[in-house]
C-alpha positions, 0 to 999 in steps of 0.5 A: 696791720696783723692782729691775732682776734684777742688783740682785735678784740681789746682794740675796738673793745668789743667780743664779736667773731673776727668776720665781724670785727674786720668789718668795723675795721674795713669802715675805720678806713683800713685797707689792709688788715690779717686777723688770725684766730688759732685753727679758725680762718684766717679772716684779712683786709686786702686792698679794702677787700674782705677774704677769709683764708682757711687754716688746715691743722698741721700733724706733729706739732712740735712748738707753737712758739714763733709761729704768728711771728713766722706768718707775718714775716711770710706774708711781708716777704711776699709783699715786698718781692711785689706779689700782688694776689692776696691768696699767694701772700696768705698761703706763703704765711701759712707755709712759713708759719706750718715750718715753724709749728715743726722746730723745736726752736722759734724759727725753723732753718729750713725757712730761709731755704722755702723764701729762696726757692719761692723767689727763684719760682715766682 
């Protein structure tokens, strides 16, 4: 489950910081949840497990639009070609998420180009 901190926020109606609000989902049972939060950490569920993953400012943004979206697909291509250490997962989503800060359109070409030579390198 992937939630930016507004939509963690107005699903446990509450307004506290994500390092609390993962929390309350760890004790609702989750075992895997990503709450991001702009340029704050990344604050994430892995196997019941609470992290915080630091997100570094990206020079010469072009366009924001796609770039949650690139993230999680990040995050979920690592997943599912069996990458099991958390760090790796969160790092390629903000890889892909970075790239796509550098388009103009939603989805940066050269993302596919990253996944393949990340899959031939794993």
């Amino acid at each position: 489950f992937k939630a930016n901190i507004y939509e963690a926020q107005a699903i446990l109606e509450k307004k506290l910081p994500a390092n609390e609000l993962i929390k309350i989902f760890q004790k609702k049972n989750i075992p895997n949840m990503i709450i991001t939060q702009g340029l704050e950490n990344i604050v994430y569920l892995y196997d019941h497990e609470i992290y915080e993953s630091p997100v570094v400012p990206q020079k010469n943004v072009v366009n924001a639009t796609g770039a949650g979206d690139a993230f999680l697909a990040g995050v979920v291509y690592q997943i599912l070609n069996g990458e099991k250490n958390h760090e790796k997962i969160i790092n390629f989503g903000k890889e892909v998420a970075n790239y796509t800060l550098l388009a103009e359109e939603a989805v940066n070409k050269k993302i596919g180009a990253l996944a393949l030579e990340r899959k031939n390198y794993s």
